[in-house]
Backbone bond lengths (Angstrom), bond angles and torsions (degrees), N, CA, C in turn:
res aa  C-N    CA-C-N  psi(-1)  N-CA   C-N-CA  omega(-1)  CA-C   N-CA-C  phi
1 X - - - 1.476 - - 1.524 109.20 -
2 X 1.488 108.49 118.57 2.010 101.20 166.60 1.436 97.49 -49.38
3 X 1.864 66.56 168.00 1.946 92.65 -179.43 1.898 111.02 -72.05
4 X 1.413 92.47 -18.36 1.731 99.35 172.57 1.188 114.35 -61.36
5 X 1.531 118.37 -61.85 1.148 125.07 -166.45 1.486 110.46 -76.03
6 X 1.322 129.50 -4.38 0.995 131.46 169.75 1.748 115.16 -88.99
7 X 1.198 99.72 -31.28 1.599 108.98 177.95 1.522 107.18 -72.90
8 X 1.384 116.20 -46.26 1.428 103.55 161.18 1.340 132.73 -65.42
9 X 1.278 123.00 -29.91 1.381 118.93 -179.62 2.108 94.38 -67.65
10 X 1.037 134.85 -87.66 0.937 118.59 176.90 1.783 138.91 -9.94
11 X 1.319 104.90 -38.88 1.473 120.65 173.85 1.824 102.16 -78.51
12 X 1.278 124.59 -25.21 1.433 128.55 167.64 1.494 103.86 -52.11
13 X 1.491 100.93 -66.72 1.441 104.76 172.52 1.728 148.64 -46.27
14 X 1.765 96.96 -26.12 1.328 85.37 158.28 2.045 138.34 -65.77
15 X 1.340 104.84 176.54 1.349 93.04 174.91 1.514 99.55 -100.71
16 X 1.653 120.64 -172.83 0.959 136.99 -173.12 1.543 119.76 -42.54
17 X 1.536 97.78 -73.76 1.434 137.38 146.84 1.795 122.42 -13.57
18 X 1.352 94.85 -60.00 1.936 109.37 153.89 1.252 132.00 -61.78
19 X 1.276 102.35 -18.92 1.831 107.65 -168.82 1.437 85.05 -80.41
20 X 1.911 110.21 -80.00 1.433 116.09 163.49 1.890 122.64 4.14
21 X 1.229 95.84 -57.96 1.610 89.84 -164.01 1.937 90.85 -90.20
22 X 0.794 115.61 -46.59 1.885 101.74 169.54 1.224 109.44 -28.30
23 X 1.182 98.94 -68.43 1.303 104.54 -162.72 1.601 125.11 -53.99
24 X 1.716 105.11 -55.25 1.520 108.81 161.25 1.783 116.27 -61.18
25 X 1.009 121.43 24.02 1.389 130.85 -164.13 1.840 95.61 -125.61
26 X 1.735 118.56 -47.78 1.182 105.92 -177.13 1.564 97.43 -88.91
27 X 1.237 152.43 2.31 1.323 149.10 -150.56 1.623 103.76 -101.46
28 X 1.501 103.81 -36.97 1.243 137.32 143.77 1.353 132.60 -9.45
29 X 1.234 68.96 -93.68 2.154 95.27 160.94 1.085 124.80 -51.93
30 X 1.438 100.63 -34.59 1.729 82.93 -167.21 1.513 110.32 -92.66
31 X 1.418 115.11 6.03 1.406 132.93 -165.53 1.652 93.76 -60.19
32 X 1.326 129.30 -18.71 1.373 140.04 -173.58 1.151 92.39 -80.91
33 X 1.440 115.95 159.29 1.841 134.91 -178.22 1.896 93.05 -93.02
34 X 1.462 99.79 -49.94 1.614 90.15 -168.83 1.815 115.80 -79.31
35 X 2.028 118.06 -10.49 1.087 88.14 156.72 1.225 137.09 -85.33
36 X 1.472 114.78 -17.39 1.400 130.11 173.69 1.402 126.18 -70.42
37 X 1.853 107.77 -9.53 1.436 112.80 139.54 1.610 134.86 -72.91
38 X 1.309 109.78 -34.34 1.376 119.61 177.49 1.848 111.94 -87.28
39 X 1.524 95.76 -0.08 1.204 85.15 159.09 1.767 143.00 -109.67
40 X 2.163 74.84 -23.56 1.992 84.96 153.19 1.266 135.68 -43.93
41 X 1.865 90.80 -53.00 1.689 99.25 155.99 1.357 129.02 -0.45
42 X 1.562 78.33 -96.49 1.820 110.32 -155.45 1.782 90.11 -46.03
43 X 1.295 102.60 -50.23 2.082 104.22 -163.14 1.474 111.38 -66.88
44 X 1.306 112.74 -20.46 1.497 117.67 176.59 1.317 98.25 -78.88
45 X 1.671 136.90 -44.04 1.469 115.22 -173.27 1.440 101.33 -77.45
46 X 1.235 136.30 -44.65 1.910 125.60 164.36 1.407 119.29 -42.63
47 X 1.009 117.30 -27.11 1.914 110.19 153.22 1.117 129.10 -71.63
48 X 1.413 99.88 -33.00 1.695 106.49 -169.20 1.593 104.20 -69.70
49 X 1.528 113.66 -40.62 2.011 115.68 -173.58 1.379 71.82 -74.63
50 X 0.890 157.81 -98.51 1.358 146.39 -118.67 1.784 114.71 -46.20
51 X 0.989 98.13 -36.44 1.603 135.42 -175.10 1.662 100.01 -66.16
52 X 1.261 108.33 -71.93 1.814 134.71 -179.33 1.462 87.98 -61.40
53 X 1.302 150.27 -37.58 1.295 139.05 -129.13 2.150 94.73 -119.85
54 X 1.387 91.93 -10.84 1.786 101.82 -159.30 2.076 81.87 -106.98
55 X 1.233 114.10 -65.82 1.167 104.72 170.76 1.655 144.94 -44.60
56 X 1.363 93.80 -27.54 1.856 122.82 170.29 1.300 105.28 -57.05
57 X 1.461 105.87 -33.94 1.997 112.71 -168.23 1.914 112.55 -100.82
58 X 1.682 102.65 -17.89 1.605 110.69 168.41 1.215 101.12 -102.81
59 X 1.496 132.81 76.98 1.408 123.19 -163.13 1.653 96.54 -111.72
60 X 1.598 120.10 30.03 1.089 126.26 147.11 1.735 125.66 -127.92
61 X 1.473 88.99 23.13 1.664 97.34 -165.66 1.489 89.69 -76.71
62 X 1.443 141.29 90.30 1.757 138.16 -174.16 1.604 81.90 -139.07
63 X 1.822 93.13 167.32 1.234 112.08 177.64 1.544 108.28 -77.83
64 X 1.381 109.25 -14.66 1.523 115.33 -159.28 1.405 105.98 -69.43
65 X 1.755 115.45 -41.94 1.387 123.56 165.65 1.471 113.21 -63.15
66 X 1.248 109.19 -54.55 1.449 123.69 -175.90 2.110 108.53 -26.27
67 X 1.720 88.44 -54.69 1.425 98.50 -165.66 1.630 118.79 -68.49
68 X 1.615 103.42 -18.75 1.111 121.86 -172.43 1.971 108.75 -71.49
69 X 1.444 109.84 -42.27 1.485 121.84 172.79 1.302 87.56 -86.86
70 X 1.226 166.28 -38.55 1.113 128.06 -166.18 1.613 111.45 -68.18
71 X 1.740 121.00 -33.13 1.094 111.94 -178.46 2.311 111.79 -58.67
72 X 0.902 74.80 -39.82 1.623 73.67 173.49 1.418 123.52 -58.32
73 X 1.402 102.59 -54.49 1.863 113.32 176.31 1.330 110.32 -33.30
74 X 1.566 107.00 -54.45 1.297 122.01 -170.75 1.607 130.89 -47.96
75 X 1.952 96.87 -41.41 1.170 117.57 -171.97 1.935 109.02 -78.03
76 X 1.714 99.70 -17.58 1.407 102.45 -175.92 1.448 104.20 -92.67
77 X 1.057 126.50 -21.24 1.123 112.05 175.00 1.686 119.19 -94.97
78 X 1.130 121.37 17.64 1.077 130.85 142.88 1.472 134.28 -105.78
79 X 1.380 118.91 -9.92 1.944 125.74 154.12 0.930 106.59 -128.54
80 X 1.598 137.64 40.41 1.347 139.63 172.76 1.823 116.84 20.45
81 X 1.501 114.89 48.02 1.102 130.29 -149.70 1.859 84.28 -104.02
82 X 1.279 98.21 172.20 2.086 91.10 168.74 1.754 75.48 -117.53
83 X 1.627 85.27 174.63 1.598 103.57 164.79 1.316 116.16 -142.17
84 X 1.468 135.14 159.01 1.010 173.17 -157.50 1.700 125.77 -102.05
85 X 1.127 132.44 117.39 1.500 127.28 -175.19 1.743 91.73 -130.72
86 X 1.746 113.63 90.37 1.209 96.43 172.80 1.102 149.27 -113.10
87 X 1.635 117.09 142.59 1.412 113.05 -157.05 1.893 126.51 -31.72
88 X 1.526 104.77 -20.25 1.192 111.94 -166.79 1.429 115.35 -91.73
89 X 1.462 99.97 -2.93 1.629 112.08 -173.88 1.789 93.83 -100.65
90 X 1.234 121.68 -15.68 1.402 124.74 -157.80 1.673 89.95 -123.74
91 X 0.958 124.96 84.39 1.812 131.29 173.04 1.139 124.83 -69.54
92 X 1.150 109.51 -40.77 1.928 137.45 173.75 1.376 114.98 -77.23
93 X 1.060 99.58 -7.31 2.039 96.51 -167.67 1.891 104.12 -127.96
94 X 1.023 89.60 134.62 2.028 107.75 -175.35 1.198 90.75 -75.87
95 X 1.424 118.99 145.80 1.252 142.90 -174.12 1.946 96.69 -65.85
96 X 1.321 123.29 -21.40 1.301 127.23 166.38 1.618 121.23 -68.83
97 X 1.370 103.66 -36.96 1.729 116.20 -155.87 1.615 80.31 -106.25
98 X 1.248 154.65 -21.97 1.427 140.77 171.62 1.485 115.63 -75.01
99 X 1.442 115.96 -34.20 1.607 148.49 -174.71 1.477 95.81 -66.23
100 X 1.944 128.74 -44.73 1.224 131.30 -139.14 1.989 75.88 -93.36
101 X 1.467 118.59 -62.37 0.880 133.53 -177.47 1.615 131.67 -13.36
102 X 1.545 88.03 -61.03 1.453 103.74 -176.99 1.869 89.80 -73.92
103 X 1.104 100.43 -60.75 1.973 98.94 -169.70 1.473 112.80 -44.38
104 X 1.168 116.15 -46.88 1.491 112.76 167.86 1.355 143.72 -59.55
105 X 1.445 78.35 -27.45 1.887 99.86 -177.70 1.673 99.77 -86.24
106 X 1.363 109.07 -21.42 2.015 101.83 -177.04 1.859 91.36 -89.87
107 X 1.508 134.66 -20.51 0.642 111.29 -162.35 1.723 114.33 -90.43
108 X 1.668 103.15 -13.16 1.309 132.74 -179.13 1.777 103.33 -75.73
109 X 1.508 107.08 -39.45 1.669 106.31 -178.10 1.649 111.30 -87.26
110 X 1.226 109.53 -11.56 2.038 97.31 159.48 1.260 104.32 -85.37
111 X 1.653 131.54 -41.08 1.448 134.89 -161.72 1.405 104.91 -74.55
112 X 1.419 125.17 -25.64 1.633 111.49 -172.18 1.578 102.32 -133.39
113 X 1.277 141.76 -6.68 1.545 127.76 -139.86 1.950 84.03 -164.48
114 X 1.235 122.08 53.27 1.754 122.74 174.33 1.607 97.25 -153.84
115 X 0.767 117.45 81.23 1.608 107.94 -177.49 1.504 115.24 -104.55
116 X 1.544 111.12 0.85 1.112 148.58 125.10 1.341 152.56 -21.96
117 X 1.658 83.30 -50.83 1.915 103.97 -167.55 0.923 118.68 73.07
118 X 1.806 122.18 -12.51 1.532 126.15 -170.39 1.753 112.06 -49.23
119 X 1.217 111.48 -46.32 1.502 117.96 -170.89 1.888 94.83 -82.89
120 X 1.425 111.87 -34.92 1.894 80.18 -179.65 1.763 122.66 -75.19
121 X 1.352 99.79 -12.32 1.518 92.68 171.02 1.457 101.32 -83.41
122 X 1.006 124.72 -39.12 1.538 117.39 -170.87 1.763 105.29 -55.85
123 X 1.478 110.65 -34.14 2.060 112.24 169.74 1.307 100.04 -49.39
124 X 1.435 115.43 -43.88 1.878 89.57 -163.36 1.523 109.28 -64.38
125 X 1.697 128.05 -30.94 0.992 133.06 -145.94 2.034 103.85 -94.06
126 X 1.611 119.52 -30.85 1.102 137.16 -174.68 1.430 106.98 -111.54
127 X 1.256 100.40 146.68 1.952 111.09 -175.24 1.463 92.85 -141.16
128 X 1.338 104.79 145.37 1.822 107.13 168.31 1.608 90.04 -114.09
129 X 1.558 83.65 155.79 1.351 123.83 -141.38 1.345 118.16 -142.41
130 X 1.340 117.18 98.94 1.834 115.80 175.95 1.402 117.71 -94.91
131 X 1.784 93.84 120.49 1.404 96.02 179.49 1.023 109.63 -142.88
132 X 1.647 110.69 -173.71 1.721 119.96 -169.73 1.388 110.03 -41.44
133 X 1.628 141.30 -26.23 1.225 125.85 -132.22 1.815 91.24 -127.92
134 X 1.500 107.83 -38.43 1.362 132.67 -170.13 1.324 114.81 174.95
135 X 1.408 103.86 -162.12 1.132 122.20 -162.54 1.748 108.68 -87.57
136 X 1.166 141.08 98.17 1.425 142.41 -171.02 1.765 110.31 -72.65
137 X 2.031 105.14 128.89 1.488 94.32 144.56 1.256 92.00 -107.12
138 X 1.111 110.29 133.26 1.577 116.22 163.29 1.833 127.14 -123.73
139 X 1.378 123.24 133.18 1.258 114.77 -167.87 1.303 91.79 -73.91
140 X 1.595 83.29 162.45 1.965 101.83 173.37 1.229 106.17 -95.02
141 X 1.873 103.72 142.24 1.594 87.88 168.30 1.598 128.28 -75.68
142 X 1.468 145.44 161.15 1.153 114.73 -174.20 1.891 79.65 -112.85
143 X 1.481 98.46 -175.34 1.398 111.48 168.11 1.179 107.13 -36.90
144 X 1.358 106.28 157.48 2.235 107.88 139.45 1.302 89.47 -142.57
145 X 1.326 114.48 -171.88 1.282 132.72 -166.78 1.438 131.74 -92.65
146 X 1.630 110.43 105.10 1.131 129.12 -152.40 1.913 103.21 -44.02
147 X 1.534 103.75 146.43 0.922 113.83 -169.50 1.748 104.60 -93.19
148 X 1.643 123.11 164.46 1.550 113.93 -175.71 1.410 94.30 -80.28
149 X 1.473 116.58 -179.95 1.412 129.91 -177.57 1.827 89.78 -134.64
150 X 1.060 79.52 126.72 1.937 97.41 175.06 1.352 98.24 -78.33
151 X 1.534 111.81 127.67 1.578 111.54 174.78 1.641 108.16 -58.35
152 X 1.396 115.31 135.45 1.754 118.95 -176.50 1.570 82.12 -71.14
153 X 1.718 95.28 163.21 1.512 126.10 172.00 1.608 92.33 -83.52
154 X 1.323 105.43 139.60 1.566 124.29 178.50 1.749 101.74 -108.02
155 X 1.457 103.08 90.37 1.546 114.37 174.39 1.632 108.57 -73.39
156 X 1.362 101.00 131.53 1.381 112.31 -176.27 1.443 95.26 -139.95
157 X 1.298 139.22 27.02 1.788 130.37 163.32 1.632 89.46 -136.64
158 X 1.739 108.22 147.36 1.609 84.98 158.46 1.586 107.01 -102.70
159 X 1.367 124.94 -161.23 1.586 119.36 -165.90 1.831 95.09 -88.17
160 X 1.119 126.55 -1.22 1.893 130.07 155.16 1.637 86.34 -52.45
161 X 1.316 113.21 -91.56 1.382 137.19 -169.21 1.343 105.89 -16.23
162 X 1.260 107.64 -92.40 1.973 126.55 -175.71 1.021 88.20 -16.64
163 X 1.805 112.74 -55.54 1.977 95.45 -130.18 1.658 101.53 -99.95
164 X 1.638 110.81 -9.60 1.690 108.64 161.39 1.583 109.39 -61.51
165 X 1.555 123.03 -46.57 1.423 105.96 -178.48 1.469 123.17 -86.44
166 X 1.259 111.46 1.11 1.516 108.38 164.24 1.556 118.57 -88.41
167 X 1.548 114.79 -7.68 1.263 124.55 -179.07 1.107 105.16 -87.34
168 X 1.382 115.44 -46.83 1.803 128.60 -175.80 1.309 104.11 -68.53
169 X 1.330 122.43 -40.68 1.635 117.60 173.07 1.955 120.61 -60.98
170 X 1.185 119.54 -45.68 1.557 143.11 159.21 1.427 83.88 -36.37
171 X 1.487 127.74 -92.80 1.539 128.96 -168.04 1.154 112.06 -71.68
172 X 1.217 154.05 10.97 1.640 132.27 159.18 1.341 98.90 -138.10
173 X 1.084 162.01 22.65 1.635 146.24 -151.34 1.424 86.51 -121.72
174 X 1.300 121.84 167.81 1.589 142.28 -157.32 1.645 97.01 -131.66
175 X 1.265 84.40 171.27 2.015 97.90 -179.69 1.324 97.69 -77.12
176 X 0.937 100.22 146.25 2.242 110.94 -179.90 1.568 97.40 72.21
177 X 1.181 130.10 -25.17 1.576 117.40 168.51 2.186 116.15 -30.92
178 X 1.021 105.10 129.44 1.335 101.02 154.12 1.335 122.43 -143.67
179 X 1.781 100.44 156.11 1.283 104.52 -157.17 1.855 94.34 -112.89
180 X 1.325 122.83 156.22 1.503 123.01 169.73 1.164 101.61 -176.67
181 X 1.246 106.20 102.29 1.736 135.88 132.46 1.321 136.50 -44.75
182 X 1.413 134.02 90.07 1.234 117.97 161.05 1.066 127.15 -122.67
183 X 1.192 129.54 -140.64 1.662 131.16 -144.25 1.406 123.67 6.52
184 X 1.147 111.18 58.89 1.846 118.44 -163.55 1.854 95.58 -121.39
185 X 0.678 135.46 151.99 1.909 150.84 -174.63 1.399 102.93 -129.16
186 X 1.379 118.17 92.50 1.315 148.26 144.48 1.306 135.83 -50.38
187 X 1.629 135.69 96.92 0.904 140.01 -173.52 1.655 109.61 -82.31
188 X 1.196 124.64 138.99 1.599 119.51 -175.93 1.846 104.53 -59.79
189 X 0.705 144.01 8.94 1.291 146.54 -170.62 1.687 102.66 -123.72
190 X 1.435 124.31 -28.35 1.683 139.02 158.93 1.532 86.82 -70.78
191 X 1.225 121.03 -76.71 1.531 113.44 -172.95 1.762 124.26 -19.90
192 X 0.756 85.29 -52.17 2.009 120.46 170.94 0.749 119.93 -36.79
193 X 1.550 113.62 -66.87 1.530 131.83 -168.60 1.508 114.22 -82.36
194 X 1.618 94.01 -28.88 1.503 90.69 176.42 1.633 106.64 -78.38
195 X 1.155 145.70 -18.88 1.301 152.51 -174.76 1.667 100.97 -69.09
196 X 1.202 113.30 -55.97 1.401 126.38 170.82 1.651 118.14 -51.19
197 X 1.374 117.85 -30.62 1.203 124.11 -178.36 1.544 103.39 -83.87
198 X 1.480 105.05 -9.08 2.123 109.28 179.34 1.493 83.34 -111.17
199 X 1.260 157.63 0.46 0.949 125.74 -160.46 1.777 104.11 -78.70
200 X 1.544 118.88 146.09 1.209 128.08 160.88 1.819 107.23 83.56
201 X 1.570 101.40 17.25 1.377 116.05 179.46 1.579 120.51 -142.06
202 X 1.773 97.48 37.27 1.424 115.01 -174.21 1.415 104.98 -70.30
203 X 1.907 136.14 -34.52 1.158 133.77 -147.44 2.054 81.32 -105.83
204 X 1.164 118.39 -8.53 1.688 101.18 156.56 1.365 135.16 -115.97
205 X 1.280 107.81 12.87 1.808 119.59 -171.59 1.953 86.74 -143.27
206 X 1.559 100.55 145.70 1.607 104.76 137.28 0.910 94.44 -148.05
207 X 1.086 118.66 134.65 1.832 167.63 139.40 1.430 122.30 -42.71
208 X 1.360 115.55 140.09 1.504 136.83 134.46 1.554 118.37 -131.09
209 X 1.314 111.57 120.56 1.459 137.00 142.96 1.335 152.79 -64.54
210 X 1.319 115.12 71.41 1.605 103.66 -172.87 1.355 102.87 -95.33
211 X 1.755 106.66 -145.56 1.195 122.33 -171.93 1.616 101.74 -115.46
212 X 1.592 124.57 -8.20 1.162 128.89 161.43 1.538 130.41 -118.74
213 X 1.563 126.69 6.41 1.288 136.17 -174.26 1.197 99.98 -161.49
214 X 1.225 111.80 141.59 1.873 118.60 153.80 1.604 113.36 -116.27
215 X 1.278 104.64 111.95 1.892 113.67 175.23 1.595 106.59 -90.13
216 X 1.474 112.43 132.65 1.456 106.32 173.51 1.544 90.32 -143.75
217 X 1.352 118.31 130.79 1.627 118.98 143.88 1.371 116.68 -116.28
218 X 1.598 102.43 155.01 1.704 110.21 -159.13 1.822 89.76 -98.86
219 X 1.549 107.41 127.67 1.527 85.95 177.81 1.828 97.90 -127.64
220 X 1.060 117.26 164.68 1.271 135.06 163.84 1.725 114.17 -43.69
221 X 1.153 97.80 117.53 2.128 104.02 -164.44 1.526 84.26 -105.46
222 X 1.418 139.60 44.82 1.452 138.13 171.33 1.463 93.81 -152.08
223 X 1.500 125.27 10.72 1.506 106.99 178.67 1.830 91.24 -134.55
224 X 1.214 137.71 126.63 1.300 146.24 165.92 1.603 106.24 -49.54
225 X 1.163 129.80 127.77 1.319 116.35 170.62 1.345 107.98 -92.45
226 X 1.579 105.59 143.21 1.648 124.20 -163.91 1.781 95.24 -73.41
């Protein structure tokens, strides 16, 4: 176990009461000029590995990359175009270490070279991106403006249904009878068939056909309608 993790587990262990007196115990201490020098110290070199230890792992975070995406950034935000880093142009570099490159280098050109902000608003808007071809900047899409939603048709017959009572109506329904169907979803090819099922029975049915109701009244083919 480090000496950290050991120093904390111990500090778990005190009680309430213990923390209290530590604490008024280092507040204490530092009331001195020379411990509160030797203690800037010590915390300035624990930043600094932290520092050495964070940079060791962005070991492409340079302006040299940096400058390289900035020429691109530039070009997208003037034809809102995406761009491309491709593997085939980059021979020497693993689809990992080209990927680290570009990310480091955009993350190196807001952190040192935007004095502007120009490039950190441009992060919210661009993401890099590994793909089949290369390495992607690609814009994000943002919202636009939600489109309406047409209320759906609420089917309550299925096409068994419809077309038994439009058949049964054809064979049993009377003069002045009317027939109306709705909430039914009509395919133009249902449309069809039902037309075919009136066909050659225009002077005893008139009809309407949509794609959500069928209207039929049976009328008298010996009386002219006014």
């Amino acid at each position: 176990m480090s000496d950290q993790s050991l120093a904390t587990s111990k500090l778990s262990d005190l009680s309430k009461e213990q923390l209290v007196e530590l604490l008024s115990g280092f507040q204490e201490m530092l009331k001195s000029p020379t411990a509160r020098e030797n203690f800037i110290k010590k915390s300035s070199n624990v930043v600094q590995k932290r520092l050495n230890s964070t940079t060791s792992v962005l070991s492409y975070y340079k302006p040299r990359y940096a400058r390289v995406v900035q020429l691109a950034i530039d070009k997208m935000l003037v034809d809102r175009k995406n761009r491309v880093f491709r593997y085939e142009d980059f021979r020497y570099n693993t689809e990992n270490t080209l990927y680290q490159k570009i990310y480091q280098g955009f993350l190196y050109l807001v952190d040192n070279l935007d004095p502007d902000l120009k490039y950190a608003k441009a992060k919210d808007d661009i993401t890099v991106v590994r793909a089949k071809d290369g390495i992607r900047l690609e814009l994000i899409e943002d919202l636009s403006e939600a489109k309406e939603l047409s209320n759906p048709v609420e089917t309550t017959l299925s096409k068994r249904e419809w077309k038994t009572k439009l058949q049964d109506f054809i064979d049993n329904s009377e003069i002045n009878q009317k027939l109306h169907i709705r909430e039914i979803s009509l395919t133009p090819e249902d449309i069809e068939e039902c037309q075919l099922m009136l066909a050659g029975l225009e002077k005893l049915f008139i009809h309407r056909i949509s794609g959500t109701e069928i209207i039929i009244l049976h009328v008298d083919e010996n009386k002219k309608l006014e």
